[in-house]
C-alpha positions as CSV (number, residue, x, y, z in Angstrom):
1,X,10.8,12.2,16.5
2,X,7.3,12.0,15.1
3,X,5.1,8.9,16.4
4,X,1.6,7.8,15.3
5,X,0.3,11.1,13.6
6,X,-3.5,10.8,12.4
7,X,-4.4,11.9,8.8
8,X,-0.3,13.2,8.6
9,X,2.9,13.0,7.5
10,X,5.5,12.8,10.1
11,X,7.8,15.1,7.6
12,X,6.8,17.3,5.1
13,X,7.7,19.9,2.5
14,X,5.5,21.5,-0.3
15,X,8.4,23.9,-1.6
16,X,10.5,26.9,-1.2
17,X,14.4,26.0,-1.5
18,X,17.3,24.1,0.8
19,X,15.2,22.2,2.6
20,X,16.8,19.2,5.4
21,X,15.5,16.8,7.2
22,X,17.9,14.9,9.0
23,X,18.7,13.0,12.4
24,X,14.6,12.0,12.2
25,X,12.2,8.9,13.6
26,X,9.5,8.7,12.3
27,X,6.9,5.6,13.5
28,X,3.7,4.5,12.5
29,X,1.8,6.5,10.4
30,X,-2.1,6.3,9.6
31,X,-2.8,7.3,5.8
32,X,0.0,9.3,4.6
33,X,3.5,8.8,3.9
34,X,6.0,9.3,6.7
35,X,8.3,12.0,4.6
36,X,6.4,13.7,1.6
37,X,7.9,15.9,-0.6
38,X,5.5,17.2,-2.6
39,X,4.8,20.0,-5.1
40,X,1.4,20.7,-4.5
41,X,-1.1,23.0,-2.5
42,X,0.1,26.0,-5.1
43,X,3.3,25.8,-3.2
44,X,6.3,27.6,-4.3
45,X,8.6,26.1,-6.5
46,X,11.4,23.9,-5.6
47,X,14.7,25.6,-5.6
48,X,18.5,24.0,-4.5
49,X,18.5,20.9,-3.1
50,X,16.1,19.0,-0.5
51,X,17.9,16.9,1.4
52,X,16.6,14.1,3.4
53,X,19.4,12.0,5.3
54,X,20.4,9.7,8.4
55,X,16.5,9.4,9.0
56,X,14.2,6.5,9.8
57,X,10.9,5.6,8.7
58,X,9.1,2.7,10.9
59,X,5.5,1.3,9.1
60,X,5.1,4.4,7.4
61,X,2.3,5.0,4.6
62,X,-1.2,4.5,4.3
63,X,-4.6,4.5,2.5
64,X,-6.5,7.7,1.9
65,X,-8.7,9.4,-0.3
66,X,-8.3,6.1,-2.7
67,X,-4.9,6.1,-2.7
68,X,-1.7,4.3,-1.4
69,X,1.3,6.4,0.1
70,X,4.6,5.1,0.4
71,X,6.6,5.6,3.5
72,X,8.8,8.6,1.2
73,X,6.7,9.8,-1.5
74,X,7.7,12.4,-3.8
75,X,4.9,13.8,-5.9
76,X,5.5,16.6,-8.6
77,X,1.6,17.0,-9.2
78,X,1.5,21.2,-9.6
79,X,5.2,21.4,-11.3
80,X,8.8,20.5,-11.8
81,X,10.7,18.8,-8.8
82,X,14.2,18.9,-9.3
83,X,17.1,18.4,-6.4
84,X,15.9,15.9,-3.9
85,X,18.8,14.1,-2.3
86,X,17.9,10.9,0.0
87,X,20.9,9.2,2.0
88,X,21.3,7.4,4.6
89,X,17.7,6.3,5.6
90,X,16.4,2.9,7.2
91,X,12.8,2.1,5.9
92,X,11.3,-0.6,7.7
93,X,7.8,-2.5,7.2
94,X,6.2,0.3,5.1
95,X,2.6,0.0,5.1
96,X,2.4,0.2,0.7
97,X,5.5,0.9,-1.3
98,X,8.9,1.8,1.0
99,X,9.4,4.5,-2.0
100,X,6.9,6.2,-3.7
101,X,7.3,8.8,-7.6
102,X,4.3,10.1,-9.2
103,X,3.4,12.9,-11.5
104,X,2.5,14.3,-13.7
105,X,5.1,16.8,-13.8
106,X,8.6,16.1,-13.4
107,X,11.0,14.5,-11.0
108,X,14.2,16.1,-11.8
109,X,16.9,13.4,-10.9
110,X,17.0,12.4,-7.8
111,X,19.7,11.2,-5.4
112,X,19.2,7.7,-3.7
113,X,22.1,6.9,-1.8
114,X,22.4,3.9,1.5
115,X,18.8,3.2,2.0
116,X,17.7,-0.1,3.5
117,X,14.0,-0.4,2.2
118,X,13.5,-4.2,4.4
119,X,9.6,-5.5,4.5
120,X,7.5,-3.3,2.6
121,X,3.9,-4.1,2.4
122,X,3.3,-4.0,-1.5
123,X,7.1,-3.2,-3.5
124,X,10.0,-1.5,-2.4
125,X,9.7,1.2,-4.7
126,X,6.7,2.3,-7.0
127,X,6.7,4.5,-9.8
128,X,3.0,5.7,-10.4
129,X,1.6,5.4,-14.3
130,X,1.6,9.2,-14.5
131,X,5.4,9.8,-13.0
132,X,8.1,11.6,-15.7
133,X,11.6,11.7,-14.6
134,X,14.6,10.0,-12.9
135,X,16.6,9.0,-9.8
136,X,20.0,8.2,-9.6
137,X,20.5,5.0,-7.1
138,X,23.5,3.6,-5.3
139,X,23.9,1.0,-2.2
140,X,19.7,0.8,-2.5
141,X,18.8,-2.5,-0.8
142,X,15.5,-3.9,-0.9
143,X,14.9,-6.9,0.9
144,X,11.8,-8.9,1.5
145,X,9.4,-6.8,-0.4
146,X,5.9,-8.7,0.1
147,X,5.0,-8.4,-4.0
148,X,8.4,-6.6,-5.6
149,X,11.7,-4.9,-5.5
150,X,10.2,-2.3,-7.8
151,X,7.2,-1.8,-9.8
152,X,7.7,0.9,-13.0
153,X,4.2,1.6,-14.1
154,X,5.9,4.7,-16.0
155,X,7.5,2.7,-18.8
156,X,9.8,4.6,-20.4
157,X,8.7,8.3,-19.1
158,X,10.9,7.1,-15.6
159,X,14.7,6.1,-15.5
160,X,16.8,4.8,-13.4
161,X,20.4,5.2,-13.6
162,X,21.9,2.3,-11.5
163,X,25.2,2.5,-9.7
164,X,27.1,0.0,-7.5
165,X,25.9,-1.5,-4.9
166,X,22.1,-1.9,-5.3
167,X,20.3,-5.0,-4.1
168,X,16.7,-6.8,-4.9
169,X,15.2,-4.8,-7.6
């Protein structure tokens, strides 16, 4: 359990492989997301599979340095960032976006599977003019987004692939 960190995530991981967080609270963030998964910082490449699952996010994200976080952001901004798995997660009243992709570099398919994404302060899930990728989405529920289910500012260069189950976006 992470509460009410200042100028932090409550979860983070910049690389390396077979990552998990799992079984996690995390409340009230300042400025940055409550999970990032980000390759940046010259971190070591991704490897396997980084699995986030049967966590919580409560008013997570922020503004800093200019920017908008959402409560999960995944960022690919040094290189490639392929095997992120997310299931299982309750995202309530994110500060920005409940779900955040940017670029440049790629997002390699991600897993979205079983996440509640209720009350976000701007959409429930952004995709940043500069992302490049995909996720792969099932049982995603948005509800009561203040502006939008989802907001693809990628065009084309992002995809969803849309299974069963997926609600207000």
């Amino acid at each position: 359990t992470v509460q009410a960190p200042w100028r932090a995530n409550c979860f983070a991981v910049y690389g390396g492989g077979n990552h998990t967080i799992q079984d996690s609270l995390c409340s009230d963030t300042a400025n940055y997301p409550g999970i990032l998964i980000g390759a940046e910082f010259s971190s070591h490449p991704f490897t396997g599979t980084t699995t986030i699952q049967r966590t919580t996010l409560n008013r997570a994200g922020g503004r800093f340095n200019g920017g908008n976080n959402g409560a999960l952001k995944v960022i690919a901004l040094q290189t490639d960032l392929p095997g992120l798995s997310a299931k299982d997660l309750l995202i309530r009243e994110s500060t920005y976006a409940g779900i955040q992709f940017e670029g440049p570099f790629q997002i390699l398919g991600a897993d979205l599977d079983n996440i509640q994404n209720s009350n976000a302060g701007t959409v429930g899930t952004l995709v940043t003019g500069n992302a490049r990728g995909s996720a792969n989405a099932a049982n995603l529920v948005v509800l009561d987004p203040a502006i939008a289910g989802l907001q693809n500012d990628a065009g084309s260069s992002w995809t969803f692939v849309r299974r069963s189950g997926n609600i207000g976006w």
